[in-house]
Structures are given as structure tokens and as C-alpha cells.
C-alpha positions as CSV (number, residue, x, y, z in Angstrom):
1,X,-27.7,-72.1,59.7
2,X,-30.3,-69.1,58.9
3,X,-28.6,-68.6,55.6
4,X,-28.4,-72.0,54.7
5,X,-32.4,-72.9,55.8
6,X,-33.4,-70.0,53.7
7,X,-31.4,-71.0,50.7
8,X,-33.0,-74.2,51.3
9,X,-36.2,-73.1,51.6
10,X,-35.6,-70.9,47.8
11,X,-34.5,-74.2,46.3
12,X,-37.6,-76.2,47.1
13,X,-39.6,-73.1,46.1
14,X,-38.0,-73.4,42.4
15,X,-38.7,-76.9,43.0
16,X,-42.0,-76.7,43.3
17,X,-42.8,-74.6,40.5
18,X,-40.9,-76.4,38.0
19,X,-43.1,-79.8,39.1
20,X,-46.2,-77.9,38.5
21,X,-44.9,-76.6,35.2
22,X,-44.5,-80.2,34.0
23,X,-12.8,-108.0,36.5
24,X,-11.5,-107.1,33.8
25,X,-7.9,-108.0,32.5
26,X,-7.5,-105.7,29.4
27,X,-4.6,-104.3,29.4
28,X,-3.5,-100.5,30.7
29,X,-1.0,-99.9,27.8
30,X,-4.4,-100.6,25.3
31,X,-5.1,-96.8,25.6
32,X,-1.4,-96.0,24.5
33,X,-1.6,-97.9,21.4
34,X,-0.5,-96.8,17.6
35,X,-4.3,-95.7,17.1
36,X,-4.7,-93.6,19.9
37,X,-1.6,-91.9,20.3
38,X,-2.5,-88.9,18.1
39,X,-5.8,-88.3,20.0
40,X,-3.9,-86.8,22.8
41,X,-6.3,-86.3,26.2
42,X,-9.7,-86.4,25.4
43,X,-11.9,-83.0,25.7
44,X,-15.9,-83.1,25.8
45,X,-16.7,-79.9,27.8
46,X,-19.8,-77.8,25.9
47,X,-20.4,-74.4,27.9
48,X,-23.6,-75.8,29.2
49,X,-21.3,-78.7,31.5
50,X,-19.5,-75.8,32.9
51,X,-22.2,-73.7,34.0
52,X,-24.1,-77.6,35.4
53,X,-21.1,-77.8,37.4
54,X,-21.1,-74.6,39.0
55,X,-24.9,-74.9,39.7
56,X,-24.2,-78.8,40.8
57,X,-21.5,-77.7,43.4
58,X,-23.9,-74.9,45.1
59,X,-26.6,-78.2,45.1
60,X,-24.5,-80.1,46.5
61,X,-24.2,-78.3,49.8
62,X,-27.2,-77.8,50.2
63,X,-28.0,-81.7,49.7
64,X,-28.8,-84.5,52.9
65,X,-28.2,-86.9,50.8
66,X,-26.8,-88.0,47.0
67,X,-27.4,-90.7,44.9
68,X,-24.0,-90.9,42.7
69,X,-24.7,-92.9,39.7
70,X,-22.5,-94.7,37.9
71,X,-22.0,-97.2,35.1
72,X,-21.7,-100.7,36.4
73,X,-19.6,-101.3,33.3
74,X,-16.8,-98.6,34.4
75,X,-17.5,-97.9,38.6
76,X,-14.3,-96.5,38.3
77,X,-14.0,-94.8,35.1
78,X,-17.4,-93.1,35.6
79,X,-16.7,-91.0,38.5
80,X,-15.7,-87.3,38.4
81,X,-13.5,-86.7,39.8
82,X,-13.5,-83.0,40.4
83,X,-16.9,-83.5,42.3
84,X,-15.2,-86.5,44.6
85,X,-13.8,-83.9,47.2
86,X,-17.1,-82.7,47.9
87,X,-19.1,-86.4,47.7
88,X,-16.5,-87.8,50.2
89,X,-18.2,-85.5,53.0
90,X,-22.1,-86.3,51.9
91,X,-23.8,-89.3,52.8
92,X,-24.3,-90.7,49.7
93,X,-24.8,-94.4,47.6
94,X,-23.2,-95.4,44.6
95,X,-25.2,-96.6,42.1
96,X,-23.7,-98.9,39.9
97,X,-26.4,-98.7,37.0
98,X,-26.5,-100.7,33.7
99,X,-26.6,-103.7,36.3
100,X,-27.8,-106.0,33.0
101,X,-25.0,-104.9,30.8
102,X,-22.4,-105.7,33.4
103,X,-20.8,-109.0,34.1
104,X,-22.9,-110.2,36.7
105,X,-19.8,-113.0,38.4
106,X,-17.6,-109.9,38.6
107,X,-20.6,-107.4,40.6
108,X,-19.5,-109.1,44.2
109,X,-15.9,-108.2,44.3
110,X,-17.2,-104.5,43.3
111,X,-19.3,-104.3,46.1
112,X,-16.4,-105.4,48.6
113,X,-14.5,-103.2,47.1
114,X,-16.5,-100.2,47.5
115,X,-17.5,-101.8,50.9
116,X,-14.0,-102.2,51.7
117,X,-13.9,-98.6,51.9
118,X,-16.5,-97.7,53.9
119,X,-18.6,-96.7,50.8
120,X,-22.3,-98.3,50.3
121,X,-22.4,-99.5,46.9
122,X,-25.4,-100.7,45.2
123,X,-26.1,-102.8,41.1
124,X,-29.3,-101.4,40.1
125,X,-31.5,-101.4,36.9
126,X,-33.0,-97.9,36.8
127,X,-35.7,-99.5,34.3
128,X,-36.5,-102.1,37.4
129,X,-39.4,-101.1,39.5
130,X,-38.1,-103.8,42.2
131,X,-34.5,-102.6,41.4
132,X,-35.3,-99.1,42.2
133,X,-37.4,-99.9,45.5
134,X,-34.2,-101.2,46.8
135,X,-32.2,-98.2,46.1
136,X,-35.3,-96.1,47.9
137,X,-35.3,-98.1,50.3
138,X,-31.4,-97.9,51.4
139,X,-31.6,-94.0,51.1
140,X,-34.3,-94.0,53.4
141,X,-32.7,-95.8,55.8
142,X,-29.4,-93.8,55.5
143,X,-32.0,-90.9,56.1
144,X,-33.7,-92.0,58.9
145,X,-32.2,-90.0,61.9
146,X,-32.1,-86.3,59.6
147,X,-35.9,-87.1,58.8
148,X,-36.6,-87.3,62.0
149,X,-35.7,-83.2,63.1
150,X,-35.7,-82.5,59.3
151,X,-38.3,-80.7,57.5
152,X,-37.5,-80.9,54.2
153,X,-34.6,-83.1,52.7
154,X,-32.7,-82.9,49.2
155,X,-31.8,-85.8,47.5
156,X,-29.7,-85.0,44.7
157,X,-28.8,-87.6,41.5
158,X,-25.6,-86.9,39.7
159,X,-23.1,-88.7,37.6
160,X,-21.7,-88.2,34.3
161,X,-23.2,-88.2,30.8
162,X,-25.8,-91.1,29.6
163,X,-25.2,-93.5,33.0
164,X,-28.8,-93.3,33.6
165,X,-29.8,-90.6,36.1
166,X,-32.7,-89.5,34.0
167,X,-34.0,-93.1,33.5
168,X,-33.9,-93.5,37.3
169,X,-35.3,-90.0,38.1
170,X,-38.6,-91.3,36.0
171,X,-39.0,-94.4,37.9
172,X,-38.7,-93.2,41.1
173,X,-41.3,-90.8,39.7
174,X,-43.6,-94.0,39.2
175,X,-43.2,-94.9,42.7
176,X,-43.2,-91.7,44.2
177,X,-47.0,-91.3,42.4
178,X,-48.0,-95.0,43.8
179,X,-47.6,-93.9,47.2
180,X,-48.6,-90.4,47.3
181,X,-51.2,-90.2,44.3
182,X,-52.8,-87.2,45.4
183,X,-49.4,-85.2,44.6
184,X,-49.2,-82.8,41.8
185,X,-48.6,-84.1,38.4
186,X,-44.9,-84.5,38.0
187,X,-43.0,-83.7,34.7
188,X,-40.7,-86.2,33.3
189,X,-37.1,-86.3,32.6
190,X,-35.9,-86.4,28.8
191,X,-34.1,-90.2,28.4
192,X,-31.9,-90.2,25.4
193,X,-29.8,-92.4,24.6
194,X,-27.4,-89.9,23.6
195,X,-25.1,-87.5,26.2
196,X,-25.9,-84.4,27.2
197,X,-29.5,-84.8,26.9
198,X,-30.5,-83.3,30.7
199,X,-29.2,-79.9,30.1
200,X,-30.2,-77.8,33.4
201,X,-31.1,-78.8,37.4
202,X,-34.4,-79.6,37.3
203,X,-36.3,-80.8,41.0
204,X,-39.0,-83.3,42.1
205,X,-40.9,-84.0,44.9
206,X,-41.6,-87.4,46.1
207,X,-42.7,-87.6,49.4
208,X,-44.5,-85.9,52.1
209,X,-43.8,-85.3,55.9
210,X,-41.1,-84.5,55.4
211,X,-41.0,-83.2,52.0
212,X,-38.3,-85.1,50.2
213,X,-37.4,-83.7,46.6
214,X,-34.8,-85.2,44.2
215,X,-32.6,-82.5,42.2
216,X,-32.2,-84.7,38.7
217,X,-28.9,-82.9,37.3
218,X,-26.8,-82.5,34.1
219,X,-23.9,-85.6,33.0
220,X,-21.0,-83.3,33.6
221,X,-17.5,-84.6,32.9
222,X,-14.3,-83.3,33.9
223,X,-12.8,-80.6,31.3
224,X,-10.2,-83.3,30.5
225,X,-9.4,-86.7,30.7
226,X,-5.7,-87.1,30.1
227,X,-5.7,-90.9,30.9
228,X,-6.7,-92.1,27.6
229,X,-7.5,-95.1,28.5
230,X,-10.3,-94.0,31.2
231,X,-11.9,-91.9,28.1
232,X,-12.2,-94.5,25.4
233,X,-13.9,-96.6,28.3
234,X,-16.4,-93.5,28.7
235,X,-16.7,-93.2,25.1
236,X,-17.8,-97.5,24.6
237,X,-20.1,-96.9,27.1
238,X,-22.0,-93.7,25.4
239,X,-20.8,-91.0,28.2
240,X,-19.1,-89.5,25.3
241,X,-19.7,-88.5,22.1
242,X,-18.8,-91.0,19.4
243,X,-17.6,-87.9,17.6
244,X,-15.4,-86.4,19.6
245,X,-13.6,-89.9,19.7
246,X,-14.2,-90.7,16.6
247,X,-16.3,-94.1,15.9
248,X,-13.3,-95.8,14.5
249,X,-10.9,-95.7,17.5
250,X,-13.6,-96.7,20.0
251,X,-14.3,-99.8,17.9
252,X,-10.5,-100.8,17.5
253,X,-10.4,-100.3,21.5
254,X,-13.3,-102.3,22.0
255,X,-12.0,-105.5,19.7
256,X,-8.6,-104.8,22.0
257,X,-10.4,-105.7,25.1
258,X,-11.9,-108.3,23.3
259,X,-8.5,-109.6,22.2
260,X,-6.8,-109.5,25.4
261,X,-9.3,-111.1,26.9
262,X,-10.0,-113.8,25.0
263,X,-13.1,-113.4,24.7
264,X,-14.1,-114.8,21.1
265,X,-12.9,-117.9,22.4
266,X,-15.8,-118.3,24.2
267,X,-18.3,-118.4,20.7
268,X,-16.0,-121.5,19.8
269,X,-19.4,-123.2,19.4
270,X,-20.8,-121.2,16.8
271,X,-17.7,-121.7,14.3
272,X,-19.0,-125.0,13.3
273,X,-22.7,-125.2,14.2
274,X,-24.7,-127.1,12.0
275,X,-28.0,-126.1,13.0
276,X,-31.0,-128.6,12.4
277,X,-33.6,-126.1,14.2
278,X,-36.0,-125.1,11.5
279,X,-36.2,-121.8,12.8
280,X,-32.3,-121.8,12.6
281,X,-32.5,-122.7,9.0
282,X,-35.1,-119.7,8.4
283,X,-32.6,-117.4,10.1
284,X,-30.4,-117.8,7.2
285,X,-32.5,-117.3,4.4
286,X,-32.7,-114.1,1.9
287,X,-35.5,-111.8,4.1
288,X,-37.6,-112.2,0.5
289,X,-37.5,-116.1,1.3
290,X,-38.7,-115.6,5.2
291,X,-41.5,-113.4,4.1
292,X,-42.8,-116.0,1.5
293,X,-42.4,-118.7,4.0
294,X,-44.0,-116.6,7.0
295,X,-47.0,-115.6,4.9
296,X,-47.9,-119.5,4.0
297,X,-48.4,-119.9,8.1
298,X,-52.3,-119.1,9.0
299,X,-50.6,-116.4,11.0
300,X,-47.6,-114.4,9.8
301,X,-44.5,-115.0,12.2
302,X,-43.3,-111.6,12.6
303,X,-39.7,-112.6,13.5
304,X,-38.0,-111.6,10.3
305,X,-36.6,-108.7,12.5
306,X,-35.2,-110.7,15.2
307,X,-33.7,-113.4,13.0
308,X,-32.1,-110.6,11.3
309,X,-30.5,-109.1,14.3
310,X,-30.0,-112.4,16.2
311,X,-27.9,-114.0,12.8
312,X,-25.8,-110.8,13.1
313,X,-24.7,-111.2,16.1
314,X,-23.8,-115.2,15.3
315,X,-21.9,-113.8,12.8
316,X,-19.8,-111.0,14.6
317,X,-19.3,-113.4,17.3
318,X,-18.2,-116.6,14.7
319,X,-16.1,-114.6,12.7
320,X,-13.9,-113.1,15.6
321,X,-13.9,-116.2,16.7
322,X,-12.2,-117.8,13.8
323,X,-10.0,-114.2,13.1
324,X,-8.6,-115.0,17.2
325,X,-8.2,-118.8,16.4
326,X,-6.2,-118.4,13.5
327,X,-3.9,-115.6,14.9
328,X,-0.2,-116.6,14.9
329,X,0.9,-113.4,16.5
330,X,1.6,-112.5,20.3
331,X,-1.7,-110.2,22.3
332,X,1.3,-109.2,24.4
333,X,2.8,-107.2,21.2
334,X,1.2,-103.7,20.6
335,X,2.1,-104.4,16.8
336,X,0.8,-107.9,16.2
337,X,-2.4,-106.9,18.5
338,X,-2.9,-103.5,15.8
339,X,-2.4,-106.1,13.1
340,X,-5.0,-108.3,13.9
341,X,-7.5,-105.3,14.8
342,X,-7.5,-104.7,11.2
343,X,-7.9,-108.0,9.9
344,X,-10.4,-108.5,12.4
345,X,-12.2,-105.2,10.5
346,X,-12.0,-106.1,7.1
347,X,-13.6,-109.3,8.3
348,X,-16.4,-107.8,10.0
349,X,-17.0,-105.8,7.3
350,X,-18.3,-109.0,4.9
351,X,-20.1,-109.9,8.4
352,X,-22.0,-107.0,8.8
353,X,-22.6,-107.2,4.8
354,X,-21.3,-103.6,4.7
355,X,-20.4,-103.2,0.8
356,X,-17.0,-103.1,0.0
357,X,-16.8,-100.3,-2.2
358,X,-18.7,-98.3,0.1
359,X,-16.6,-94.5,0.9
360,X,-17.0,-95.0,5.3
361,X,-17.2,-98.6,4.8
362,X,-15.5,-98.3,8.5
363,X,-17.3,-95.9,10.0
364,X,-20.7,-98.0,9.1
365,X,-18.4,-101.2,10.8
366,X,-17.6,-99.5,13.9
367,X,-21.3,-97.5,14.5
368,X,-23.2,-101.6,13.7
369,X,-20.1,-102.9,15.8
370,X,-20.9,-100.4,19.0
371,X,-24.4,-101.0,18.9
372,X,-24.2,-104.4,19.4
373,X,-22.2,-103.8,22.2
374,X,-23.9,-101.3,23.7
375,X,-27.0,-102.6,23.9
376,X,-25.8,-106.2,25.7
377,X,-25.4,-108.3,22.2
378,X,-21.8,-109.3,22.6
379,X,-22.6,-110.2,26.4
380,X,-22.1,-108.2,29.5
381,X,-18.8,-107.0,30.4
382,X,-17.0,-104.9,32.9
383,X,-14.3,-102.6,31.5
384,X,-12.6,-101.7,34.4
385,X,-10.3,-104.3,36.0
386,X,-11.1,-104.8,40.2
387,X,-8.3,-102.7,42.3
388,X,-6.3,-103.9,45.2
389,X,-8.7,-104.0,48.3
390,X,-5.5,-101.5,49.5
391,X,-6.3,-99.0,46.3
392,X,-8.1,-95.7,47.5
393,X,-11.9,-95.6,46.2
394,X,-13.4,-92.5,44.5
């Protein structure tokens, strides 16, 4: 107990100092299809994740409590696994992040599931000041009887690459300054939208009596994910790097889902809109033509942008649409459903406007493709399909 106070006590030291210093139904054959079957298991593990997960498993019992954060898109796909040993002995909360991404009718029968299983389980928008308060407030509660004969409390945030952690670690920072203001001046957490941007443990401190500091952490995977399937969801939703995956199969897995789902079948409406919105009308003119026509207004309409982006979308959406519609073949049939996938391409790429003589005309399909995806265009969506109640939870 010595030992471990002391330890304890060296962590919030380095603490310290560094604060000063600044329902899905696709399919589970989709991951063996023709275009992955040469990628073999999936292998993102830079030095740096190694060494994080090392330091993150000497954090970890040293932690009260842990906030284990996950992408509400992919509960399931977005644990680690290596660290769920150790979580299943630590009080902790699972927080499903990316809430607004996520298919909100499909969030309940995540939370029985976790529930189910004795696990508290909570949707969250780390870029939601109310969001957040509700997360604190939970933890709080599940603290209450070790603050009370407790000193000083860790709270530690994990989970793996680009779920959020960093995002949430900055506005808990927010409210962690709103209540105690006269605090020390605390230093940020890099937010990219890229993995791998949080690269070492660094600590915060946001309350007082007791002294409660949050240990933000590293997005450390496994060293290998031989389900494929499990990594091309982690690769859609950004917790791996498009290149290591390779742009191109992501975006064929991605239209697979889509497939299977029927999803395009919901955009029937915009196959054969006729649009007599004026604004509408603008939308599809040359960006030449919506500059002349803005500039004739006694105050420019600077919506060019959003037009743009917003007629894009209509178009990715009408055209696979119309691509699903008109398929004769059989989702069911890995060959037919590969077939389509590249029709379903080539058609995108007169969408998206991408010249056709262009050398990575494909590459430039799938990155436009992903965005739109990625950042809630296409509509939210859950990747991972809702176990049996009887399933065991991570």
C-alpha cells in the first residue's frame, strides 16, 4: 500500500509539473471479399504505441477510475483488446463518442447491451459542454465512496486512435476551469483529426479536495488485427491510417455496407427531384454564375461553399441511388456485390467531377468518398451489428 501511495504520489508530482509547463446488418463475410483477401491482418503499430502501452498498463493500476472511450460508430470494434483484462477489474464508463455520427434509433439497444452486462455505458459528444457534464457527473458518482477516504484520485482516458479522447480531455478542461478558476493555467491537448496525434501520457488536474487529475493517453491499437473485417471498420472511422489500408479498399468496404444495407434506397427522392426552390436552382449553377448572381444582392450571399458541398452530396447520394436501383445481380453474391462496387466507382467518379484521364482518378474518389462519410454527410451509421444479449461484452 506504501509502495503504491508513493508511486501515486510521483505520478501526480509529474502531473503537476507538466500542467504548469502548458444495428447494423452488413454482412461478416464483407471483410473476406476478392478486394481484401490480399491485405492479410491489418498491422498499424509505430514504436511510439508500444512503448504508450507499456506506460498505459503501469497507469492503469495506479488509476480509481477510467473513462474508456470509444467510437459510437464501432463500440465493439473500438476496444482493445489486450487492455480489456485489466479494464474488467477498474471501475470504469464506456464512452461511446461520436454520439452525432452514430445512428441515433440504434444507441438504446447499445446501452442494454452494455447494461446487460453489468457495464455502464454512456453516447457522448466530447464537443458538448452539456454532453460532457453528464459524463462528469456519472464518474463522480461512481467515485463518491473512494473520495470520501481518498486524497487524491486518477482518472485515466484511454481508447484507441482518433475516437476522441483528446477532444474530451479539452472540454473537461473548460469545465474543470469554470469551477475552480483560480487553478493553474492548464495546457491543452493536440486534436487532429488524424491518428496518432497524442503521442506520450500527459496529466491534468481538475478538481480540488480531493485532488482529481485525468491522465489523457496515447490511441494504442493492438499489434494486429487479424479479423479483417474489425480493421477496415477502424480504418472508415479514422483509427487507422488511410495508408496502411490503402484508401481504395476502405472505400469499396464502405459502398459494401452501403450495398447490403440498402441504404441508397433511402435517397429514392432525390433521383427525380425537380427542384422549384430558387436557392435549389442556384445550387446547380457554374460557381462563375453564383458569384455574378450573389454579387447583384445589396449583400453578397456567401453560400457558394455550401451549395457546393451540399450539391455533392445530392449527387453521391442520387447516383448510388440509381447504380442500386438498376442492379440485376444478387447482394447475397460476393461476385455480383464486387461487380457493382466498381460500377458504382466509375459512376462516382463523373459525380464527384473527378477527370477521367486523371492517373489516381480512384484514389481522389475514395479520399472525397471518405470525407463525406466521415464527417456525417451520408447520414449517421453504426458499423457494428448489436450482439446477442447472451454474447460476452469487452
Amino acid at each position: 500500500q506504501r509502495e503504491r501511495e508513493s508511486e501515486r504520489e510521483r505520478v501526480c508530482v509529474c502531473v503537476g509539473e507538466r500542467d504548469m509547463g502548458g444495428g447494423g446488418a452488413a454482412k461478416g463475410w464483407l471483410g473476406q471479399m476478392g478486394f481484401t483477401k490480399s491485405g492479410g491482418s491489418i498491422n498499424w503499430y509505430p514504436g511510439h504505441m508500444a512503448a504508450a502501452t507499456r506506460a498505459i498498463r503501469q497507469r492503469l493500476k495506479l488509476s480509481d477510475f477510467v473513462i474508456e472511450v470509444r467510437d459510437a460508430r464501432i463500440p465493439l470494434s473500438s476496444a482493445n483488446e489486450d487492455l480489456q483484462p485489466m479494464l474488467s477489474g477498474k471501475r470504469r464508463v464506456i464512452a461511446l463518442n461520436k454520439q452525432d455520427l452514430a445512428n441515433r434509433n440504434l444507441m438504446h439497444k447499445w446501452i442494454s447491451y452494455f447494461n446487460s452486462h453489468k457495464q455502464e455505458c454512456l453516447p457522448i459528444n466530447a464537443h458538448s459542454r452539456s454532453s460532457v457534464h453528464k459524463l462528469l457527473d456519472l464518474v463522480e458518482f461512481k467515485l463518491k465512496e473512494v473520495m470520501a477516504r481518498e486524497p487524491t484520485l486518477l482518472v485515466m482516458v484511454l481508447g484507441v486512435p482518433n475516437v476522441g479522447k483528446s477532444a474530451l480531455i479539452n472540454s473537461i478542461h473548460q469545465i474543470a476551469l469554470s469551477r475552480f478558476p483560480v487553478q493553474e493555467k492548464l495546457k491543452k491537448a493536440r486534436v487532429g483529426p488524424l491518428p496518432g496525434v497524442t503521442q506520450d501520457i500527459a496529466g491534468f488536474k481538475i478538481a480540488h479536495r480531493p485532488s482529481v487529475y485525468v491522465l489523457d493517453s496515447p490511441g494504442v491499437l493492438v499489434p494486429s488485427i487479424p479479423d479483417i473485417e474489425t480493421g477496415l471498420k477502424l480504418a472508415l472511422a479514422g483509427s487507422v491510417k488511410d495508408s496502411v489500408v490503402g484508401e481504395e479498399r476502405i472505400a469499396q468496404y464502405l459502398l459494401a455496407v452501403l450495398n447490403t444495407r440498402g441504404t441508397p434506397l433511402q435517397w429514392k427522392h432525390l433521383v427525380d427531384r425537380e427542384s422549384k426552390d430558387p436557392d435549389h436552382e442556384l445550387e446547380h449553377k457554374p460557381e462563375s454564375v453564383i458569384k455574378d448572381l450573389q454579387n447583384k444582392g445589396k449583400k453578397p450571399r456567401n453560400k457558394s461553399n455550401a451549395y457546393r458541398v451540399q450539391d455533392m452530396v445530392s449527387e453521391v447520394q442520387r447516383t448510388l441511388c440509381i447504380t442500386l436501383s438498376e442492379f440485376s445481380g444478387s447482394l447475397e453474391d460476393e461476385s455480383d456485390l464486387e461487380i457493382l462496387i466498381e460500377h458504382q466507382f466509375e459512376a462516382l467518379q463523373k459525380a464527384l467531377k473527378i477527370p477521367h484521364k486523371a492517373s489516381e482518378a480512384r484514389i481522389m474518389v475514395s479520399k472525397k468518398f471518405l470525407t463525406l462519410f466521415r464527417t456525417g454527410k451520408l447520414g449517421p451509421v453504426i458499423l457494428d451489428d448489436v450482439p446477442d444479449a447472451s454474447d460476452s461484452v469487452s
